[in-house]
MARVEXZA-105101 format. One record per residue: residue in three letters; x, y, z of N, C-alpha, C, CB in turn. Coordinates in Angstrom, 2 decimals, padded with zeros to 5 digits. Each point is the difference from the previous one (the first is absolute). Glycine has a CB too. Layout:
<pts>
+-----+---------+---------+---------+---------+---------+---------+---------+---------+---------+---------+---------+---------+
|   r |     n_x |     n_y |     n_z |    ca_x |    ca_y |    ca_z |     c_x |     c_y |     c_z |    cb_x |    cb_y |    cb_z |
+-----+---------+---------+---------+---------+---------+---------+---------+---------+---------+---------+---------+---------+
| Ala |       X |       Y |       Z |       X |       Y |       Z |       X |       Y |       Z |       X |       Y |       Z |
...
+-----+---------+---------+---------+---------+---------+---------+---------+---------+---------+---------+---------+---------+
</pts>
This chain:
<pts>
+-----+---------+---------+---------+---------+---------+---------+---------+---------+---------+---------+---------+---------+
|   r |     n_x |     n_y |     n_z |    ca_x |    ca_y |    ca_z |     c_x |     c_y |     c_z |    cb_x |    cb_y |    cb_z |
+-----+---------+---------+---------+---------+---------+---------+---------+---------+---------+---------+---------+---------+
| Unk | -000.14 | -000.29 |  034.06 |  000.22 | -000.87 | -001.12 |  001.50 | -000.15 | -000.21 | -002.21 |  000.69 | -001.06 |
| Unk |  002.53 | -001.68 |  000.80 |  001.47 | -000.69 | -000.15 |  000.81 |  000.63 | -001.15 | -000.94 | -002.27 |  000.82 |
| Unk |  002.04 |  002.29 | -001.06 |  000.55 |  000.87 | -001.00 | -000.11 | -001.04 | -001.28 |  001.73 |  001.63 |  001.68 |
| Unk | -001.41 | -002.86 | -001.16 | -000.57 | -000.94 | -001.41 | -001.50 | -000.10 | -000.53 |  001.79 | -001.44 |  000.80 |
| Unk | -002.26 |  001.56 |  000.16 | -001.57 |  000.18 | -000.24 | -000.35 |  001.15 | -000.94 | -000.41 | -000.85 |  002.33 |
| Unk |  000.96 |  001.96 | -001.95 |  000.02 |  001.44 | -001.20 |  000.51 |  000.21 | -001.40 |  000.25 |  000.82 |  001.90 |
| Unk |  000.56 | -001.86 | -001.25 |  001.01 | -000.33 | -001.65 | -000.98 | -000.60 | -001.13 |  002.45 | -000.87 |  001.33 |
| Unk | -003.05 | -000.12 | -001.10 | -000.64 | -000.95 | -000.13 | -001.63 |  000.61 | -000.77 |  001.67 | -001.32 |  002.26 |
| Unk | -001.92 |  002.02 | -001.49 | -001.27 |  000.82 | -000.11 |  000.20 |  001.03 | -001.15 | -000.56 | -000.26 |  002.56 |
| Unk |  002.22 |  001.02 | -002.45 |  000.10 |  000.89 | -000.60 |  000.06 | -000.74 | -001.45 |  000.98 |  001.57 |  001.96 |
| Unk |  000.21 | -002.56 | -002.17 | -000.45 | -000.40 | -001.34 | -000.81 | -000.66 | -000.65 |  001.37 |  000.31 |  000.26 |
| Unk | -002.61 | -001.09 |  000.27 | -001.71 | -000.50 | -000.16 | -000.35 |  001.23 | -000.93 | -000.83 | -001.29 |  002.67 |
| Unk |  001.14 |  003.01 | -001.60 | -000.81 |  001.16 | -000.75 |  000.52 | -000.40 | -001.28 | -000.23 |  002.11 |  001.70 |
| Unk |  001.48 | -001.86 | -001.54 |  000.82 |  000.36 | -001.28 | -000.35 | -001.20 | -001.47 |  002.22 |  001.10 |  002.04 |
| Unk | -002.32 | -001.85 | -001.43 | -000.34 | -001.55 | -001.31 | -001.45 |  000.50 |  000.18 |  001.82 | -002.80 |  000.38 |
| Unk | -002.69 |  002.90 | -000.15 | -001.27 |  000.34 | -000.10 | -000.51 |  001.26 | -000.96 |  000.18 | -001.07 |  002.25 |
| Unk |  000.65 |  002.07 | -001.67 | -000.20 |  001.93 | -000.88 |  000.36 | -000.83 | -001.36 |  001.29 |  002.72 |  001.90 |
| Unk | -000.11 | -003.54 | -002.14 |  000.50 | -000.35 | -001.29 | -001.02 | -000.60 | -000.90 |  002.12 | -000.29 |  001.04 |
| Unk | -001.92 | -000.54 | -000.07 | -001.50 | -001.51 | -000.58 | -001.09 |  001.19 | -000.63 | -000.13 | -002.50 |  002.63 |
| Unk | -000.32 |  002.86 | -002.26 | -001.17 |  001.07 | -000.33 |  000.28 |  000.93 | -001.05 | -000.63 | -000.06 |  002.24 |
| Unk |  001.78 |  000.90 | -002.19 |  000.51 |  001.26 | -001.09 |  000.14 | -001.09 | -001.24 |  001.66 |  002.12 |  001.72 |
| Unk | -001.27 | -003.18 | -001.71 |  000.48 | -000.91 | -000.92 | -001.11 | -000.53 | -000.88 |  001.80 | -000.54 |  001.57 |
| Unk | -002.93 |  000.15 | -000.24 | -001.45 | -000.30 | -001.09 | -000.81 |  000.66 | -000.19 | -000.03 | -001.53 |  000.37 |
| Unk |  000.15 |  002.91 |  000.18 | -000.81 |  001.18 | -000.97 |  000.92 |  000.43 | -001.13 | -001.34 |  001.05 |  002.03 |
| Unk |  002.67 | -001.03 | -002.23 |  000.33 |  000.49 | -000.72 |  000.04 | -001.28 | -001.69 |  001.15 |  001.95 |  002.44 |
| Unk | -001.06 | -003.33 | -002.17 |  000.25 | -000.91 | -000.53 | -001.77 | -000.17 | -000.59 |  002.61 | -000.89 |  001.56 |
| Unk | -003.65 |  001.39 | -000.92 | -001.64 | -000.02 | -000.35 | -000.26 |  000.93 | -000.86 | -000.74 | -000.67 |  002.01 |
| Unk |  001.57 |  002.18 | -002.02 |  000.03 |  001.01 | -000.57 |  000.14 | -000.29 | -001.42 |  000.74 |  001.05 |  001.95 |
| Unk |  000.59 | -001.95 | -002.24 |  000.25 | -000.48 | -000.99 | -000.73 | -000.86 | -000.70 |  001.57 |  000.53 |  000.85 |
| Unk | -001.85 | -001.52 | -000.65 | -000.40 | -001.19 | -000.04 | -001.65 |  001.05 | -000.65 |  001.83 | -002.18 |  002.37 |
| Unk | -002.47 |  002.81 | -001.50 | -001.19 |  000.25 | -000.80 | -000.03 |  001.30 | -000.89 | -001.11 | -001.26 |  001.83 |
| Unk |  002.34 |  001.85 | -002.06 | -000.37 |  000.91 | -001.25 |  000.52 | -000.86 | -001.09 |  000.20 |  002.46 |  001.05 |
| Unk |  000.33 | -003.53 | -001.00 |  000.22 | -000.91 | -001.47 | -001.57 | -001.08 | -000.28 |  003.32 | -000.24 |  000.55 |
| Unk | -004.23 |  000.00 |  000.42 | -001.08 | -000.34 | -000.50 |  000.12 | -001.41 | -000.38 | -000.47 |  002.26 | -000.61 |
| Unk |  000.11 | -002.68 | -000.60 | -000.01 | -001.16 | -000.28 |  001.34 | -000.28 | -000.53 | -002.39 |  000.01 | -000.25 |
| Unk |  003.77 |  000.75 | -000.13 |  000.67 | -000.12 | -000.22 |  001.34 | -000.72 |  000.57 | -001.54 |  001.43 | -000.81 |
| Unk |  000.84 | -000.92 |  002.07 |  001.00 | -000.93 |  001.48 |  000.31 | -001.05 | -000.38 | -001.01 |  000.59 |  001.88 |
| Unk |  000.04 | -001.61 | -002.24 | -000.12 | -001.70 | -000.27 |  001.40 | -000.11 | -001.03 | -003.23 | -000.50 |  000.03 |
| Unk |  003.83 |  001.75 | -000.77 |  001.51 | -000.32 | -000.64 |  001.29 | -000.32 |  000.74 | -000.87 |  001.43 | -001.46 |
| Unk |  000.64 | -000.89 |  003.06 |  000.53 | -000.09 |  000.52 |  000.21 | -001.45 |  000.85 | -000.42 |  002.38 | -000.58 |
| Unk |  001.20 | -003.24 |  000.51 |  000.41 | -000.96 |  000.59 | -000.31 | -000.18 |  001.66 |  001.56 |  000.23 | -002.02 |
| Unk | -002.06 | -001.59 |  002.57 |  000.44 |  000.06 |  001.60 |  001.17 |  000.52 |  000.56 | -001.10 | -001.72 | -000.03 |
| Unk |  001.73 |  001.13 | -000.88 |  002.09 |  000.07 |  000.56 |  000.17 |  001.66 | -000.21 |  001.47 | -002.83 | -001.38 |
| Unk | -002.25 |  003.64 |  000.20 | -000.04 |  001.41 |  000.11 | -000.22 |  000.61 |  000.95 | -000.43 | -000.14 | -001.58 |
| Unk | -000.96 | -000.34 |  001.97 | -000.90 |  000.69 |  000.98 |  001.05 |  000.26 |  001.39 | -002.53 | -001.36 | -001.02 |
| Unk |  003.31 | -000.01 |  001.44 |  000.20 | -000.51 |  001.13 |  001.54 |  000.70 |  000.16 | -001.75 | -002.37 | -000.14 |
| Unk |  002.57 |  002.93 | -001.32 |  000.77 |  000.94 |  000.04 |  000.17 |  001.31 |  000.38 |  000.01 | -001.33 | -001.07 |
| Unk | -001.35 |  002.10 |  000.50 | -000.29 |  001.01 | -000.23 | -000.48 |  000.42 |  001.85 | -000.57 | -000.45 | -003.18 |
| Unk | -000.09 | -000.32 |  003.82 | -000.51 |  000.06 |  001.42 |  001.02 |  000.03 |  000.90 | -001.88 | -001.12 | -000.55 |
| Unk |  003.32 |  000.66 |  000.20 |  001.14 | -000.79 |  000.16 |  000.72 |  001.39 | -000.19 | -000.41 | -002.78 | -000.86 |
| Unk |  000.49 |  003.55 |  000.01 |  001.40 |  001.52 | -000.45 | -001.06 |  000.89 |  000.79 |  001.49 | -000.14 | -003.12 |
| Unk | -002.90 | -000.12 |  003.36 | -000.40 |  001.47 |  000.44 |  000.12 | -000.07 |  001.42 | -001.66 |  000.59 | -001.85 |
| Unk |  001.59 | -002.19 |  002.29 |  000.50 |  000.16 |  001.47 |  001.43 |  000.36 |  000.29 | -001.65 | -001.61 |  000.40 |
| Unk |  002.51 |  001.43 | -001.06 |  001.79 |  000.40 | -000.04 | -000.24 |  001.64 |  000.02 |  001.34 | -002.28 | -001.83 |
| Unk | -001.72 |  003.04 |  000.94 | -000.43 |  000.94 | -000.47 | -000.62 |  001.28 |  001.51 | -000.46 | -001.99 | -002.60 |
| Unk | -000.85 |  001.77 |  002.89 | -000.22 |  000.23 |  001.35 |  000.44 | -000.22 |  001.30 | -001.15 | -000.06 | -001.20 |
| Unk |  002.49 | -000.31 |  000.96 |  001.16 | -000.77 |  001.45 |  000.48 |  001.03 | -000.59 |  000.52 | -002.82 |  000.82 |
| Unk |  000.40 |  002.95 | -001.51 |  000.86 |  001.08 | -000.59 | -000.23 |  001.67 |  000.06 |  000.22 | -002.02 | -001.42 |
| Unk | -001.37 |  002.34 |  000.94 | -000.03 |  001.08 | -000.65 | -000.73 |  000.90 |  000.93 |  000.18 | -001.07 | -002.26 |
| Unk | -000.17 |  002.34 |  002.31 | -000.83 |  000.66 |  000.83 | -001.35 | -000.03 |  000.41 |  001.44 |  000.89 | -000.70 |
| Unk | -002.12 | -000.50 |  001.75 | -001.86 | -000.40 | -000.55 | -000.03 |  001.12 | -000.57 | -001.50 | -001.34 |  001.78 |
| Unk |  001.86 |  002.63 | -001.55 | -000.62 |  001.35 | -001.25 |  000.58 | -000.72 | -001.18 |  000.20 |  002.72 |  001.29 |
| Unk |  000.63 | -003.60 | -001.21 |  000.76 |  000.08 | -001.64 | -001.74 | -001.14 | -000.62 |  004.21 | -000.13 |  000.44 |
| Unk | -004.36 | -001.03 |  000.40 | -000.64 | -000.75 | -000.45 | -001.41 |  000.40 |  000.02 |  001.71 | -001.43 |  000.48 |
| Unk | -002.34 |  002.46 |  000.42 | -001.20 |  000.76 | -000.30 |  000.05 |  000.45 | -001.25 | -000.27 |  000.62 |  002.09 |
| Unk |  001.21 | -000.38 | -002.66 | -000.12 |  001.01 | -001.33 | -000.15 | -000.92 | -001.29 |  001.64 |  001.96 |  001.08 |
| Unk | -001.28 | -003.32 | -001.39 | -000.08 | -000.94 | -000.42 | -001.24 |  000.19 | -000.63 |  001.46 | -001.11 |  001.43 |
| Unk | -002.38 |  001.20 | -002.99 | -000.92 | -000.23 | -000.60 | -000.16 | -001.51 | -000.09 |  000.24 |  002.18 | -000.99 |
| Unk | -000.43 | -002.61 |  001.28 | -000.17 | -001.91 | -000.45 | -001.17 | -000.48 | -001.25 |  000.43 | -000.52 |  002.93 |
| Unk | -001.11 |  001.41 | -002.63 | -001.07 | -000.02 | -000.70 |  000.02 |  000.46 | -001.38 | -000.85 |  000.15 |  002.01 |
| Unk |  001.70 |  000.25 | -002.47 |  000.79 |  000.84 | -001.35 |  000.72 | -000.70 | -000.81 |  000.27 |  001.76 |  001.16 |
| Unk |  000.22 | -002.71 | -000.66 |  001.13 | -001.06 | -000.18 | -000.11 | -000.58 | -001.38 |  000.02 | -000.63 |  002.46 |
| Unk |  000.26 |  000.67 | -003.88 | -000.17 | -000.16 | -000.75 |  000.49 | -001.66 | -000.14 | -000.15 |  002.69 | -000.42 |
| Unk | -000.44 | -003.63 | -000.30 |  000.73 | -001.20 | -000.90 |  001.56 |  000.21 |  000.72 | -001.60 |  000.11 | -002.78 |
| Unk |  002.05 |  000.42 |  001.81 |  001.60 | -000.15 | -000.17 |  000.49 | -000.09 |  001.17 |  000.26 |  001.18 | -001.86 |
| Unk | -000.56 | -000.03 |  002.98 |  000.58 |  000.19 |  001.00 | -000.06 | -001.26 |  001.04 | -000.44 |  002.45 | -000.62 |
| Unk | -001.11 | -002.88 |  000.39 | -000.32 | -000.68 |  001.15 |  001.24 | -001.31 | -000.29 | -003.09 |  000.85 |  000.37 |
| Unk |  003.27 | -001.36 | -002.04 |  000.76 | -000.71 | -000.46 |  001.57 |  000.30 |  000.52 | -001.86 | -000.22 | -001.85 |
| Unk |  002.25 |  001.43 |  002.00 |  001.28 | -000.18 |  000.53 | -000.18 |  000.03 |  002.05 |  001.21 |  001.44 | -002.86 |
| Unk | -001.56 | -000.94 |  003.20 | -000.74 | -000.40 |  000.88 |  000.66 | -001.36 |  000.26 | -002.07 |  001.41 | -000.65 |
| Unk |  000.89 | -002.61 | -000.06 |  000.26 | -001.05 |  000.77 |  001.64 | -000.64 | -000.70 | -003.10 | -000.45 |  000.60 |
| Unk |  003.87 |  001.18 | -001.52 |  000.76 | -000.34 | -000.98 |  001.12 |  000.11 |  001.16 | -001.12 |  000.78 | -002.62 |
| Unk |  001.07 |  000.68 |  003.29 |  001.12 |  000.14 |  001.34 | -000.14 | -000.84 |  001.61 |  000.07 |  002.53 | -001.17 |
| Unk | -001.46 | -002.97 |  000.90 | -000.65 | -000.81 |  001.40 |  000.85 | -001.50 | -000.06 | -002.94 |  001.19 | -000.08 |
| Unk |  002.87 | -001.76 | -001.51 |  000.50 | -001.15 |  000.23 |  001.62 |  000.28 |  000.21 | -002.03 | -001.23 | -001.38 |
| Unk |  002.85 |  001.80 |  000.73 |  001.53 |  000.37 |  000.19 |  000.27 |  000.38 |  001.76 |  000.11 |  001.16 | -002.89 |
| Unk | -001.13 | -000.05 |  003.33 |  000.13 |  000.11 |  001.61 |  000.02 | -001.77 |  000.47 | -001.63 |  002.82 |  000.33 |
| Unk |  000.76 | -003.23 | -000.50 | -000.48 | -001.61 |  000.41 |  001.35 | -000.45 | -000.28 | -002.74 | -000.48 | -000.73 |
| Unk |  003.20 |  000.01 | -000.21 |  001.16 | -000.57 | -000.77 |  001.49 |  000.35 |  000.86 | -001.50 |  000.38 | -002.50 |
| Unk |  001.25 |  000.79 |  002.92 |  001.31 |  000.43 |  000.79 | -000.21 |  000.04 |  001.60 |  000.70 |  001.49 | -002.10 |
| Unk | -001.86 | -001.93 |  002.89 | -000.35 |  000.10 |  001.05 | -000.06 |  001.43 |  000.87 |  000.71 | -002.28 | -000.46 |
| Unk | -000.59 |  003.58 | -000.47 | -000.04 |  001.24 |  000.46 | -000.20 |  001.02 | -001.01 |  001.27 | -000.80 |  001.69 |
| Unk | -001.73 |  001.57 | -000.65 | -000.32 |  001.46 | -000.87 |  001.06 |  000.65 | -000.21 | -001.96 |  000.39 |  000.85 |
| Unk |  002.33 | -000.11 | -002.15 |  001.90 |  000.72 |  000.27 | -000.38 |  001.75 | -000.46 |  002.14 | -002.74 | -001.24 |
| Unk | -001.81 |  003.45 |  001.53 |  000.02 |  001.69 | -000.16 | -000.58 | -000.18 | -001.47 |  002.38 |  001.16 |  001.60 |
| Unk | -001.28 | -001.53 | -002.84 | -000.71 |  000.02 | -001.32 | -001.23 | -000.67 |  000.17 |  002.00 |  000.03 | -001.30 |
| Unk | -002.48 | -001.08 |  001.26 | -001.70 | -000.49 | -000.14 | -000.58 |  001.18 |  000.96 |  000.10 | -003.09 | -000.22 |
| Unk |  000.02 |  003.52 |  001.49 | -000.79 |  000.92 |  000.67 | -000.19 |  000.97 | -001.06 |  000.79 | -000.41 |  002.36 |
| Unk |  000.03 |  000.71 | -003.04 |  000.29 |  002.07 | -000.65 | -000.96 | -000.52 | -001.24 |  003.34 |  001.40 |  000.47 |
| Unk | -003.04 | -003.05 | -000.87 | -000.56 |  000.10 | -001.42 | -001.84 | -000.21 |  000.35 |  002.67 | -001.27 | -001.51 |
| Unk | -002.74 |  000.75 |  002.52 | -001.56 | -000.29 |  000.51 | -000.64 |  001.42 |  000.70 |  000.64 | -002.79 |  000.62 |
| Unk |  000.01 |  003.39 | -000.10 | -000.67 |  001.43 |  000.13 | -000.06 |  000.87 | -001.60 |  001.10 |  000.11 |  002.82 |
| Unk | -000.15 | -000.37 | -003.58 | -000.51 |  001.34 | -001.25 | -000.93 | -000.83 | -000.46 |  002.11 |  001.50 | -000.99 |
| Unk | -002.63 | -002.59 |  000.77 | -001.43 | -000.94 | -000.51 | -001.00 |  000.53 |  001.01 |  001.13 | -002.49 | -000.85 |
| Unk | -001.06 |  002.79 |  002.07 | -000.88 |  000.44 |  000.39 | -000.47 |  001.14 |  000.30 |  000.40 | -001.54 |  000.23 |
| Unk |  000.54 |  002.19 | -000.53 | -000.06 |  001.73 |  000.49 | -001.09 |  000.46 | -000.95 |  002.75 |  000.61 |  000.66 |
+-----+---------+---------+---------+---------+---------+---------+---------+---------+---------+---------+---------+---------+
</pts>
């Protein structure tokens, strides 16, 4: 197999493991708020799916195994997508949004 060919393959895995950690962890959420979700906006939703993929590029997998998602209170999930749109807004994840999006999730 070709060295571009591996390359290629290798990052498919890599957008794929993501794609996946991203919508179990984004389902996690989404169903311990219940009927409450529906407060949450498309443009929310599509944020929030949006910092946890930045989020899982970044951060360790033990760090992101340890992640409760399911715990995630109102508020948090609210800053959450409050730092998703500012990441968006600046086209990157900068050290502060990382540090401030891991103590929301720790």
């Amino acid at each position: 197999m070709s060295h571009s060919t591996e390359d290629g393959l290798g990052r498919r895995r890599f957008q794929v493991q993501k794609e996946k950690a991203v919508e179990e962890a984004y389902e996690k959420i989404r169903r311990s708020f219940g009927e409450d979700w529906k407060s949450f906006s498309a443009e929310d939703q599509k944020a929030l799916r949006h910092v946890l993929g930045e989020v899982w590029t970044d951060v360790e997998r033990e760090s992101w195994k340890e992640y409760c998602f399911s715990t995630l209170s109102y508020n948090e999930v609210v800053s959450l997508i409050a730092i998703a749109k500012e990441v968006q807004s600046q086209k990157c994840l900068t050290r502060d949004a990382l540090a401030r999006l891991d103590e929301i999730l720790e």
